[in-house]
N, C-alpha and C positions, 0 to 999 in steps of 0.2 A: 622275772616272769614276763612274758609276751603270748601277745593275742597276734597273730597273721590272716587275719580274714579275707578269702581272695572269691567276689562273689563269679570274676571270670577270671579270664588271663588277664585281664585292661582294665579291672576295677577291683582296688585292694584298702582295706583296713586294717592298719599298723596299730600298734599298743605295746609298750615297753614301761614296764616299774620294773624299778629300781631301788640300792639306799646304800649307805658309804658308812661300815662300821669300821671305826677310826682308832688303833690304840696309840698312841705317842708318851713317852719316856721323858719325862720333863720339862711336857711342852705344856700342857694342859689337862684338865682331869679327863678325857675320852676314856672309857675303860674295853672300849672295843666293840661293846654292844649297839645291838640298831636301834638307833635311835631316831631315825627317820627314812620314810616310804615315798619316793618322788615319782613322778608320770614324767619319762625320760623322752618318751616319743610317743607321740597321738596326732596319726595324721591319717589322711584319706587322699587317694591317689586313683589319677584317671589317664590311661595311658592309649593312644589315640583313640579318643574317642569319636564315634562314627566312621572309623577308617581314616579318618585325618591325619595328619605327619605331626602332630602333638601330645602334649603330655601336661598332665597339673596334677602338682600334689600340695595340700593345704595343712596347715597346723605345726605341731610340733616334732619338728625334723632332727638331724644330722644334716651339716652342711661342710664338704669340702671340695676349695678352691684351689691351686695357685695350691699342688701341695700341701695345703693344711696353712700355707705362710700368710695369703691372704683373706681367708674366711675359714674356721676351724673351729675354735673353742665358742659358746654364745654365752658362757660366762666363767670367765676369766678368774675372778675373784675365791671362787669355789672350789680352785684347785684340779681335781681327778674328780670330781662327784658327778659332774656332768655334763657335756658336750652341744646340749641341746641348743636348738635356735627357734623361734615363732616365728613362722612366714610362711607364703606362698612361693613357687617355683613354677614357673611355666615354661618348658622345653617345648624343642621345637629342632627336625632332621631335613637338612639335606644332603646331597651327594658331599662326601669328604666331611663336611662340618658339622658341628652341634651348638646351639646356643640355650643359654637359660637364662630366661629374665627373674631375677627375683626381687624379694621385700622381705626386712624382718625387720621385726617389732618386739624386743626383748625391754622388762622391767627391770629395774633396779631390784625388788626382792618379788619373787614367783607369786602374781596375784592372779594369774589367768588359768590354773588348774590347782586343785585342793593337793594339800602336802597332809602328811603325818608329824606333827612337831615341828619345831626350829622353822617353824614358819618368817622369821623377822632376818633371818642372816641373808646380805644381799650378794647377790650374786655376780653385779658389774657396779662400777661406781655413780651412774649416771641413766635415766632411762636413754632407750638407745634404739634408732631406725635408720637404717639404710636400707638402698635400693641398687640395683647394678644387672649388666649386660656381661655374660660371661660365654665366651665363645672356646670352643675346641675344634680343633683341626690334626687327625688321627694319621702316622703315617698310612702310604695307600702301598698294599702287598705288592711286589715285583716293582717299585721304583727304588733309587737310591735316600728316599727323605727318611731317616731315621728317629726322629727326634716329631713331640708332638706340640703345637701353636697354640697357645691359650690367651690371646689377645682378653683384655676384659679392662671395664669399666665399673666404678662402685663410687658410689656419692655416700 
């Protein structure tokens, strides 16, 4: 279930629940049923705001880099349940390129938004923050650059 609240074109309120009913064949008792309701995305998003060449969006995202190879899953440990990440993004346009500065700040098990059940099972091994400068560089129509540049940075 999802909320899309867009109070213009440049100022949006995201909301995604979610829940992972699981049957497995001799792996464990799962019998299929939902047994848990997670908040997969809840963020808020400002996209040039005052006419500026920028963008932010806050909270609980979707985040991919680097094909999915170097920023993707925000917890690992959970399998397909969900893809989520806690952070901010700040975007930012010029001629040819894009960059986004971000931060995320993910917990070992989900204590920053209310769950339904199975609240203890964790979701990465370790609390976990990183930050990084992720830049794109789009081919430009009518030259021969075929291929797109994603120089980036991530501590």
């Amino acid at each position: 279930m999802s909320l899309d609240y867009r109070r213009t074109e440049a100022l949006r309120l995201f909301a995604l629940i979610t829940n992972q009913a699981t049957q497995r064949i001799g792996f464990d008792d799962r019998d299929g049923s939902i047994d848990e309701v997670i908040v997969e995305n809840l963020y808020f998003e400002a996209l040039e705001p005052w006419g500026l060449p920028i963008g932010l969006r806050a909270g609980r995202q979707d985040l991919l880099y680097g094909d999915g190879f170097l920023v993707a899953d925000g917890g690992p440990l959970d399998e397909s349940r969900t893809s989520y990440v806690n952070g901010v993004v700040l975007t930012s346009r010029i001629p040819l390129w894009s960059f986004d500065v971000f931060a995320i700040k993910d917990p070992r098990r989900d204590n920053y938004l209310p769950r339904i059940n199975n609240q203890y099972t964790p979701l990465i091994e370790a609390d976990e923050f990183a930050w990084g400068v992720m830049a794109r560089r789009e081919p430009r129509a009518g030259t021969n650059l075929r291929y797109t540049l994603e120089p980036c940075y991530i501590i």
